[in-house]
C-alpha positions as CSV (number, residue, x, y, z in Angstrom):
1,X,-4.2,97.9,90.0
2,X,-2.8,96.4,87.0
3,X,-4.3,92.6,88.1
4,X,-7.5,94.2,88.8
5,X,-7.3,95.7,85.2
6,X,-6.6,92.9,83.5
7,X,-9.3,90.8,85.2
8,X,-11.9,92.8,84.4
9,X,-10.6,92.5,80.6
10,X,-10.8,89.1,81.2
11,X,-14.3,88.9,82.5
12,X,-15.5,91.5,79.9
13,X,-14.4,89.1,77.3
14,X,-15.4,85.8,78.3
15,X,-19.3,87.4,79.3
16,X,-19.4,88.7,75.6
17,X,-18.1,85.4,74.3
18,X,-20.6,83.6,76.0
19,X,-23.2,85.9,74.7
20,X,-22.3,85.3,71.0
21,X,-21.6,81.7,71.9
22,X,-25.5,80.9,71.9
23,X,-25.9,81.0,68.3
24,X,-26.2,77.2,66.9
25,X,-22.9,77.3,64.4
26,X,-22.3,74.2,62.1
27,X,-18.6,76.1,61.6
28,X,-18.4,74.4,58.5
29,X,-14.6,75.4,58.2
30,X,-14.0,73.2,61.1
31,X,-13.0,69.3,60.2
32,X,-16.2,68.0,60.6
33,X,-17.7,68.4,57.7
34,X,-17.8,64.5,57.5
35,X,-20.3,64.8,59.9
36,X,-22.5,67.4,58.7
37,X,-22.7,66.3,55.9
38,X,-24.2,62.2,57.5
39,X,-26.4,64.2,59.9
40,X,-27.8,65.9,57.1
41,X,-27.6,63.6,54.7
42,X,-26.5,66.2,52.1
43,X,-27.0,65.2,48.3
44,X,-24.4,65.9,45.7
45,X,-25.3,68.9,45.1
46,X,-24.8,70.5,48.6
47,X,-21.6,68.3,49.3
48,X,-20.6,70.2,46.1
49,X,-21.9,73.8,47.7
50,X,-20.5,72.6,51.0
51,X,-17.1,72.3,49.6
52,X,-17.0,75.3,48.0
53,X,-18.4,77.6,50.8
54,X,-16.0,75.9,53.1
55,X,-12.7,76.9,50.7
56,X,-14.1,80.6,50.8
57,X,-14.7,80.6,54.8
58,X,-11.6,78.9,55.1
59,X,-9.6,81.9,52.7
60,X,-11.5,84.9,54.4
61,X,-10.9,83.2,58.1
62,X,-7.0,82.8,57.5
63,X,-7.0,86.8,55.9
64,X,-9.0,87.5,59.6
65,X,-6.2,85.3,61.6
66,X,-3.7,87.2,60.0
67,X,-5.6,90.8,61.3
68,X,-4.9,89.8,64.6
69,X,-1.4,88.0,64.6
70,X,-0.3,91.4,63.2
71,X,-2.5,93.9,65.5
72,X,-0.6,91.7,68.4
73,X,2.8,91.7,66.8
74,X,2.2,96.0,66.3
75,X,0.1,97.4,68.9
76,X,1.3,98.6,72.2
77,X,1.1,97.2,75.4
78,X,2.9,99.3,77.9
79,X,0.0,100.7,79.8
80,X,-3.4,99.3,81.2
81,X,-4.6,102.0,78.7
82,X,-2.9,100.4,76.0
83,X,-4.3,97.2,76.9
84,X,-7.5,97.8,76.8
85,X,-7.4,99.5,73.3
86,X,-5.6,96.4,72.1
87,X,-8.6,94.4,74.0
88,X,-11.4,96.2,72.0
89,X,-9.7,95.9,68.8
90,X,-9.1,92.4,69.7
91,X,-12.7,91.9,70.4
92,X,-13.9,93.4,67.3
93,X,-12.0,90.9,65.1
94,X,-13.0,88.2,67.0
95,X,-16.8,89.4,66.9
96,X,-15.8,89.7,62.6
97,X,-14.7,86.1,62.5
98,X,-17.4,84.5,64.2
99,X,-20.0,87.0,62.2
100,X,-18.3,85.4,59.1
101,X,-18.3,81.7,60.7
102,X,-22.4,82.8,60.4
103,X,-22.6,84.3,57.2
104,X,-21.2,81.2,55.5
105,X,-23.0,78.2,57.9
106,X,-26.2,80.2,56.7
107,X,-25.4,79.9,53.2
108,X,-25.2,76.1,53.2
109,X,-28.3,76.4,55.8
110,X,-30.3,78.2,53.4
111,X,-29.7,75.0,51.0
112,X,-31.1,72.3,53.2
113,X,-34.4,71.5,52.2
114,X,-37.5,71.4,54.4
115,X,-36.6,68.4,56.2
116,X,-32.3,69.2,56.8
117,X,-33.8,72.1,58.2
118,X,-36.1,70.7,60.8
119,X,-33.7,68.7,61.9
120,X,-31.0,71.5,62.2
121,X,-33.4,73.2,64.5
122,X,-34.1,70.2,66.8
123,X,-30.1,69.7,67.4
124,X,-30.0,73.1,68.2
125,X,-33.2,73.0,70.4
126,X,-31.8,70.5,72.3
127,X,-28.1,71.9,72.7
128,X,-30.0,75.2,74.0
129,X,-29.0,77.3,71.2
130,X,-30.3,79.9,68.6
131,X,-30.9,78.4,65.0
132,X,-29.5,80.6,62.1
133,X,-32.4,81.6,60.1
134,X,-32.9,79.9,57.1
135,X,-32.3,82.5,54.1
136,X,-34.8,82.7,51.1
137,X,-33.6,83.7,47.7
Protein backbone atom coordinates (compact mmCIF):
# COMPACT_ATOMS: atom_id res chain seq x y z
CA UNK A 1 0.00 0.00 0.00
CA UNK A 2 2.38 2.48 1.08
CA UNK A 3 4.87 1.60 -2.32
CA UNK A 4 1.86 1.89 -4.39
CA UNK A 5 1.23 5.30 -2.66
CA UNK A 6 4.23 6.67 -3.08
CA UNK A 7 4.53 5.72 -6.73
CA UNK A 8 1.69 7.22 -7.80
CA UNK A 9 3.14 10.54 -6.07
CA UNK A 10 5.97 9.93 -8.01
CA UNK A 11 4.34 9.53 -11.36
CA UNK A 12 1.95 12.49 -10.55
CA UNK A 13 4.91 14.62 -10.26
CA UNK A 14 7.13 13.78 -12.91
CA UNK A 15 3.77 13.95 -15.65
CA UNK A 16 3.15 17.49 -14.28
CA UNK A 17 6.89 18.36 -14.48
CA UNK A 18 7.07 17.27 -17.92
CA UNK A 19 3.96 19.29 -18.70
CA UNK A 20 5.47 22.61 -17.44
CA UNK A 21 8.84 21.46 -18.76
CA UNK A 22 7.69 22.43 -22.49
CA UNK A 23 8.07 26.06 -22.01
CA UNK A 24 11.41 27.35 -23.81
CA UNK A 25 13.26 28.92 -20.46
CA UNK A 26 16.62 30.86 -20.95
CA UNK A 27 16.73 30.38 -16.82
CA UNK A 28 18.79 33.36 -16.78
CA UNK A 29 19.70 32.67 -12.91
CA UNK A 30 21.48 29.56 -14.13
CA UNK A 31 25.48 30.12 -15.05
CA UNK A 32 25.05 30.50 -18.44
CA UNK A 33 24.52 33.74 -18.91
CA UNK A 34 27.81 33.84 -20.83
CA UNK A 35 26.10 32.18 -23.37
CA UNK A 36 22.93 34.00 -23.66
CA UNK A 37 24.29 36.70 -23.76
CA UNK A 38 26.86 35.43 -27.38
CA UNK A 39 23.77 33.71 -28.74
CA UNK A 40 22.01 36.82 -28.56
CA UNK A 41 24.49 39.00 -29.02
CA UNK A 42 23.18 41.30 -26.26
CA UNK A 43 24.39 45.12 -26.29
CA UNK A 44 25.41 46.93 -23.23
CA UNK A 45 22.45 47.88 -22.37
CA UNK A 46 20.75 44.42 -22.00
CA UNK A 47 24.02 42.86 -20.42
CA UNK A 48 23.28 45.70 -18.04
CA UNK A 49 19.34 44.64 -17.75
CA UNK A 50 20.51 40.98 -17.79
CA UNK A 51 22.63 41.52 -14.77
CA UNK A 52 20.30 43.10 -12.91
CA UNK A 53 17.19 40.79 -13.57
CA UNK A 54 19.40 37.97 -12.80
CA UNK A 55 20.41 39.42 -9.05
CA UNK A 56 16.54 39.84 -8.43
CA UNK A 57 15.63 36.13 -9.83
CA UNK A 58 18.52 34.99 -8.02
CA UNK A 59 17.21 36.88 -4.43
CA UNK A 60 13.40 35.81 -4.89
CA UNK A 61 14.66 31.96 -6.06
CA UNK A 62 16.87 31.56 -2.80
CA UNK A 63 13.61 33.27 -0.49
CA UNK A 64 11.53 30.17 -2.66
CA UNK A 65 14.43 27.46 -1.73
CA UNK A 66 14.13 28.41 1.61
CA UNK A 67 9.99 27.78 1.49
CA UNK A 68 10.63 24.38 0.88
CA UNK A 69 13.81 23.43 2.95
CA UNK A 70 11.56 24.58 5.87
CA UNK A 71 8.05 23.02 4.72
CA UNK A 72 10.41 19.64 4.61
CA UNK A 73 12.14 20.33 7.83
CA UNK A 74 8.18 21.06 9.54
CA UNK A 75 5.67 19.17 7.93
CA UNK A 76 4.69 15.71 8.80
CA UNK A 77 5.29 12.66 7.21
CA UNK A 78 3.93 9.81 9.24
CA UNK A 79 1.07 8.82 7.07
CA UNK A 80 0.48 8.32 3.25
CA UNK A 81 -2.08 11.06 4.02
CA UNK A 82 0.53 13.23 5.29
CA UNK A 83 2.51 12.65 2.36
CA UNK A 84 0.58 13.55 -0.09
CA UNK A 85 -0.34 16.93 1.58
CA UNK A 86 3.35 17.57 1.88
CA UNK A 87 3.49 16.42 -2.02
CA UNK A 88 0.87 19.15 -3.14
CA UNK A 89 2.42 21.76 -1.15
CA UNK A 90 5.59 20.61 -2.50
CA UNK A 91 4.26 20.85 -5.94
CA UNK A 92 2.92 24.24 -5.58
CA UNK A 93 6.37 25.77 -4.71
CA UNK A 94 7.95 24.08 -7.29
CA UNK A 95 5.11 25.29 -9.90
CA UNK A 96 6.03 29.14 -7.96
CA UNK A 97 9.67 28.86 -8.77
CA UNK A 98 9.55 27.86 -12.21
CA UNK A 99 6.45 30.53 -12.74
CA UNK A 100 9.10 33.05 -11.40
CA UNK A 101 12.13 31.42 -13.55
CA UNK A 102 9.29 32.75 -16.47
CA UNK A 103 8.37 35.98 -15.18
CA UNK A 104 12.07 37.17 -15.17
CA UNK A 105 13.41 35.23 -18.68
CA UNK A 106 10.38 37.29 -20.16
CA UNK A 107 11.62 40.39 -18.87
CA UNK A 108 14.94 40.25 -20.54
CA UNK A 109 12.86 38.52 -23.63
CA UNK A 110 10.73 41.50 -23.87
CA UNK A 111 14.21 43.55 -24.40
CA UNK A 112 15.59 41.70 -27.41
CA UNK A 113 14.89 43.53 -30.42
CA UNK A 114 13.18 42.13 -33.48
CA UNK A 115 15.98 40.05 -34.62
CA UNK A 116 17.17 38.42 -30.72
CA UNK A 117 13.71 37.49 -30.82
CA UNK A 118 13.51 35.61 -34.03
CA UNK A 119 16.20 33.81 -33.19
CA UNK A 120 14.92 32.93 -29.60
CA UNK A 121 11.98 31.37 -31.39
CA UNK A 122 13.92 29.29 -33.83
CA UNK A 123 16.05 27.65 -30.87
CA UNK A 124 13.05 26.98 -29.31
CA UNK A 125 11.32 25.67 -32.54
CA UNK A 126 13.86 23.41 -32.93
CA UNK A 127 14.28 22.04 -29.24
CA UNK A 128 10.27 21.37 -29.52
CA UNK A 129 9.42 23.89 -27.07
CA UNK A 130 6.93 26.86 -26.37
CA UNK A 131 8.54 30.40 -26.79
CA UNK A 132 7.68 32.94 -23.88
CA UNK A 133 5.77 35.64 -25.44
CA UNK A 134 7.49 38.59 -26.13
CA UNK A 135 5.92 41.41 -23.62
CA UNK A 136 5.12 44.98 -25.03
CA UNK A 137 5.26 48.01 -22.77
Amino acid sequence: MNFKFLLSVFIMTFLSVSAISQTCILDIGSKNVENITKTFQLNKEQIHSLDSLRTQLISERDLQENEVKKLLETHPQSTPDELLILAKKHKALEDSMFETTIIYDQKLISLFNAKQYERYVLLCTSANRTPISKQEE
